[in-house]
N, C-alpha and C positions, 0 to 999 in steps of 0.2 A: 566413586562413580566414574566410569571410563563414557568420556562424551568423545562421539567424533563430531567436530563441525567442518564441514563440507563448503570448500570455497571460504575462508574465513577474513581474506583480505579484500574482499567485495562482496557486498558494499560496505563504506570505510564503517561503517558504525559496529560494523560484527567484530572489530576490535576491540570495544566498548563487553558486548558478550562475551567472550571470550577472557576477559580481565575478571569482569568478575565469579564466573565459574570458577577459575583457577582461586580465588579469593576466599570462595566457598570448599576448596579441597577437591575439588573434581581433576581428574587426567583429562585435560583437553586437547585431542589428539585432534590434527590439523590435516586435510586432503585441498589440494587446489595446484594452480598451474602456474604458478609465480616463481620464483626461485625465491629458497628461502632468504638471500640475502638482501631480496628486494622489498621486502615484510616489514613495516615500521616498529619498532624497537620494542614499545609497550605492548604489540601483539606475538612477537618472540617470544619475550617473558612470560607470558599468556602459555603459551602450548606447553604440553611434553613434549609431544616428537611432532614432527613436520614429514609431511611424504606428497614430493611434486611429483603429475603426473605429467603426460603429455597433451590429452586433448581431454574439459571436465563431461563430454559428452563422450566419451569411450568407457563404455558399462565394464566392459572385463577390466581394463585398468581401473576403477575405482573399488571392484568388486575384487582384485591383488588383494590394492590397500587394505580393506578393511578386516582380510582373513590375514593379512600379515598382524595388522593392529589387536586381532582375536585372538591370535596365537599367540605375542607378548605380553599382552594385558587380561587375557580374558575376555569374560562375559561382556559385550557392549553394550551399556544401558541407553543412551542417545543415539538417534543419528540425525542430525539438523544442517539445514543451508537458512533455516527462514530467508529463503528466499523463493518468490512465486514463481521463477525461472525453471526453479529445480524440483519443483513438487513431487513430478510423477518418479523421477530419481531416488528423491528421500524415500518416498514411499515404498518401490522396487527394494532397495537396501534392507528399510525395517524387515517387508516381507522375506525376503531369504532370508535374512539372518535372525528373524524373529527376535527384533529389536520395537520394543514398547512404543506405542504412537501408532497415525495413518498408513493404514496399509492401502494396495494397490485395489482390494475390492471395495473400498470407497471413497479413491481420491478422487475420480469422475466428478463426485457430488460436491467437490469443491472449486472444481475449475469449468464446468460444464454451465453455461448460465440457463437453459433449458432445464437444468436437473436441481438448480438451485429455486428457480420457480416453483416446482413440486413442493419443496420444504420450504419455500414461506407461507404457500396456500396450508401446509400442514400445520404449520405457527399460527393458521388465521392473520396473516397481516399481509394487507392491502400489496400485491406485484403486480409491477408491468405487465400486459397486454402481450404476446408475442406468437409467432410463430416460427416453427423450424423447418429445414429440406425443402424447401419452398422453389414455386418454379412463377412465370408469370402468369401462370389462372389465378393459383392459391394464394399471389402477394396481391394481386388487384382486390380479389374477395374479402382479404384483413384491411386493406384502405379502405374498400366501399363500407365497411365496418365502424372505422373508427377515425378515417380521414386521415389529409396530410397536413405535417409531416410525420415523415417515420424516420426511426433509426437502424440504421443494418450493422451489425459487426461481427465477427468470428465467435461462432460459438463457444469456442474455448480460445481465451487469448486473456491478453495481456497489458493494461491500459489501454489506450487508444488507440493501438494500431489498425487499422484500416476501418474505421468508425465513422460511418458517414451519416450526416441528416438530407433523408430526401424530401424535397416540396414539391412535386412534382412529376408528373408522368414521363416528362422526357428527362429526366432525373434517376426515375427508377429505371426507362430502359438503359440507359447509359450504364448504370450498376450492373444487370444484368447481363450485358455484352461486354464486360470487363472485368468481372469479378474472377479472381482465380478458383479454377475448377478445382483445385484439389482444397479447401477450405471448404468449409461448412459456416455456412452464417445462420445468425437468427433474424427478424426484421420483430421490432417492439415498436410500440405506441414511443410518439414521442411528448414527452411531460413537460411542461414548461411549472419550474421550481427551483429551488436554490440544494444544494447537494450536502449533504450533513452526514456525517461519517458518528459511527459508535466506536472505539477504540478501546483496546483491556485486554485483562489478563484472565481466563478462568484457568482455576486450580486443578490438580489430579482428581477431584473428588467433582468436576464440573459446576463448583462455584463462582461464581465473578469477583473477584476481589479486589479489580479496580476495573475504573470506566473514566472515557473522557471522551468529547466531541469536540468535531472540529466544522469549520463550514465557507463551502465554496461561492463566492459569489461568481465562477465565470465555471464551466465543465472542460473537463480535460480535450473532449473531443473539440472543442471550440476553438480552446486553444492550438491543439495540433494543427488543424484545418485551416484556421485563418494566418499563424504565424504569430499571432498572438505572445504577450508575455502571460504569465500565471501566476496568481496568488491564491491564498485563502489565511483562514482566522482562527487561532486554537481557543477556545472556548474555555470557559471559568464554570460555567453548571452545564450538564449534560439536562437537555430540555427532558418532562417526565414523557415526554412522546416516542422520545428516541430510546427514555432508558427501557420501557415497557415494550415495543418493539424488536429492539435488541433483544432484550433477555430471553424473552419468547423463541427467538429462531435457535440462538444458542443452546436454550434447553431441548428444540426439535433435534438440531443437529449432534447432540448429546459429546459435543468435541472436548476432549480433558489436557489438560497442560499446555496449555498455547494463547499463545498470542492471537487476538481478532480482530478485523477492521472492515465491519459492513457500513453499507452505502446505501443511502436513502435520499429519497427526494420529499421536500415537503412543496405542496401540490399552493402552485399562487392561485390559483382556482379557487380553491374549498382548504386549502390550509392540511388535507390529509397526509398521511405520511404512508410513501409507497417502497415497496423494498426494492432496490436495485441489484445488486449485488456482494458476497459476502465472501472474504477472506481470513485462513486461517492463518496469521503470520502476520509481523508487524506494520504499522504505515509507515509507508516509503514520503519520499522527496524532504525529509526531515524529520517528521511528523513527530519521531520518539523524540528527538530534540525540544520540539514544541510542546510537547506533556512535560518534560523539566523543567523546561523556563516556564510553563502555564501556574504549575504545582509544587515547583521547587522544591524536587525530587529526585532521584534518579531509578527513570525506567528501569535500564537494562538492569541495576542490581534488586531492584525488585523480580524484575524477572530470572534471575540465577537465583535467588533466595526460595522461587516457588519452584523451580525445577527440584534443586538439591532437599528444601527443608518441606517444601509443599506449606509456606507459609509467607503471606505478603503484610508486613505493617497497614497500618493504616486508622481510619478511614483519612482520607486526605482531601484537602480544601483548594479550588484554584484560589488564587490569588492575583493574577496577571490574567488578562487577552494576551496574544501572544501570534503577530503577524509574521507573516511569508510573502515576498514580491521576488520575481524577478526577471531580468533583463537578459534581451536577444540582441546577437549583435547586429543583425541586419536591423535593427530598431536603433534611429535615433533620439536618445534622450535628452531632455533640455534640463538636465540635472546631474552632474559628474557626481564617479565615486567618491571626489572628496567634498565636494557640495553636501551630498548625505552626508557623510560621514561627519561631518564638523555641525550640522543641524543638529543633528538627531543620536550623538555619540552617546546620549546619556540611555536611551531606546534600544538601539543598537544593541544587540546580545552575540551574534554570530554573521559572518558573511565571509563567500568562499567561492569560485568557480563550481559547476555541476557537471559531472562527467559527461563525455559526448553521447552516451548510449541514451543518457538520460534527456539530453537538453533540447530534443525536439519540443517535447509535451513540459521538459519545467524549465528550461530558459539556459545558458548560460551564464548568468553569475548573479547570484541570489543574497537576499539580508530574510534576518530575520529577528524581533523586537518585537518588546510588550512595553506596557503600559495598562493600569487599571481601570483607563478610561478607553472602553471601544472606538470612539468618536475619533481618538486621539494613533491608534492604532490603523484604522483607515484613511486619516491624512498624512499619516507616512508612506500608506503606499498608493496613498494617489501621488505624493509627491515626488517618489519614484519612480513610478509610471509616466509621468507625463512626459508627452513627445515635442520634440522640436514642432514647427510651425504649426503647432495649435494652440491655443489659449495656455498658459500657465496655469498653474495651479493655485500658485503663490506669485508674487511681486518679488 
């Protein structure tokens, strides 16, 4: 199998992919903008050939690469970044080069939250409220509808970036006399609920062959917005609410060989469960980490084993909850890195700086730790969390 993976030394885990493809016997032919000497060692090893470009947004330069890579190797059976940065790219590549996977006539439906709407109404499961192209008649007419607050964000986008909650009429004008004209936003019902992710793998043949959740007790826009730090909780049973949900959109979406990681809210109203939004690619801010240390497993080579063999072990059991906190540096905390570290060393599983691109929305320097008792899992990260002059947490 000749895989190109696209960008391979960001984000650092795709060295993790990349080892084990090579493991499975695949050519894993490498594009990105690093010089290769810059490439940590175990993902050297990882590739056959490496080819740096100059800029990974320059389509003719990567579209070189990959008829160079066709003409020495042949036929390209992959092209992947899983990464949500690069969708409409991977997608473009398959397309000319009629390479297996998401083409450009339905990757809309994966990054458009308007067009993801459609396909959970077609799943039958309960979505946000929203509307699109909106001016100030049409946004008053969906609040006198459903009241405030509401949420605006880019229609197609990317985490939180420009995700606002508004309460308010002088709130929405502000929005609207500010908002950049060349974007498109949607404005949705805003939910008040806790955020529960489906996370897995479905096979070439569109089966699920693994599943796990995870759950946010604070939203990412929350975070961004206030300056906030962020955590959340990797889960030991996928509740039957989320698995039935899940599988449902996944089977509308009929997506084969990938990785997925839809967002749901469970309603503190009525307890329902509302779809948020759906990704075909792995969870970001650690997340494949936290299904490891959850299940005592390892993702990524499950995940090469179902690309190459189209086959995942299993079934597999959590075993561990499996926490994520972490810390801003304009935030002071009334608990040093070695404080933690000397408490909680036996918890403790991983902890590391979070790149700058990343650390608006997940923090600059992050732990992460299980323990089989939840209880025990969220006073670690209260107890990283806690801020100078306010109450302790602990004595």
């Amino acid at each position: 199998m000749n895989f190109i993976f696209f960008s391979p030394n960001f984000p650092k885990y795709c060295t993790e992919f990349c080892f084990h493809l090579k493991n499975c016997g695949v050519n894993v032919l490498g594009i990105g903008d690093a010089d290769y000497n810059d490439l940590n060692e175990k993902l050297k090893n990882s590739l056959t050939e490496y080819i740096k470009i100059n800029r990974l947004e320059n389509y003719d330069e990567v579209l070189r690469a990959v008829g160079y890579y066709t003409h020495k190797y042949g036929k390209i059976d992959r092209f992947e970044s899983l990464n949500e940065h690069w969708l409409d790219l991977d997608a473009r590549i398959r397309t000319d080069f009629n390479i297996f996977g998401t083409k450009l006539d339905f990757i809309s439906n994966l990054k458009q939250k308007s067009k993801m709407e459609k396909f959970f109404n077609k799943s039958e499961v309960e979505s946000i409220r929203s509307i699109t192209k909106f001016h100030r008649v049409k946004a008053k007419k969906f609040i006198e509808k459903i009241g405030y607050p509401v949420v605006v964000k880019p229609n197609q986008g990317v985490g939180a970036n420009m995700t606002y909650k508004l309460a308010s009429e002088s709130e929405l004008e502000h929005f609207l006399h500010t908002k950049p004209s060349e974007v498109e936003f949607i404005m949705q019902e805003f939910i008040d609920g806790v955020l529960l992710t489906y996370d897995g793998l479905v096979n070439k043949d569109g089966e699920i062959v693994f599943a796990a959740s995870h759950e946010f007790p604070h939203s990412i826009m929350d975070t961004v917005n206030s300056g906030n730090h962020f955590s959340y909780y990797g889960l030991k049973e996928v509740s039957k609410e989320i698995e039935e949900s899940g599988r449902r959109i996944i089977r509308t979406y009929g997506i084969k060989e990938s990785f997925f990681h839809l967002e749901f809210f469970k309603s503190n109203a009525d307890g329902n469960i509302i779809a948020l939004e759906v990704n075909m690619r792995p969870p970001g801010t650690w997340m494949t980490d936290a299904i490891n240390f959850t299940y005592d497993i390892d993702i990524y080579k499950l995940w090469a084993n179902m690309i190459v063999n189209n086959q995942v072990e299993g079934p597999f059991a959590g075993k561990y909850y499996t926490g994520f906190a972490s810390k801003k540096n304009h935030l002071t905390y009334a608990h040093e890195h070695e404080e933690i570290m000397q408490r909680y060393h036996h918890e403790i599983v991983k902890h590391d700086s979070i790149t700058d691109v990343q650390s608006q929305s997940r923090g600059n320097y992050a732990y992460q730790f299980r323990s089989k008792d939840f209880d025990k899992v969220k006073q670690i990260t209260a107890y990283i969390h806690a801020v100078e002059n306010r109450i302790k947490v602990f004595s």
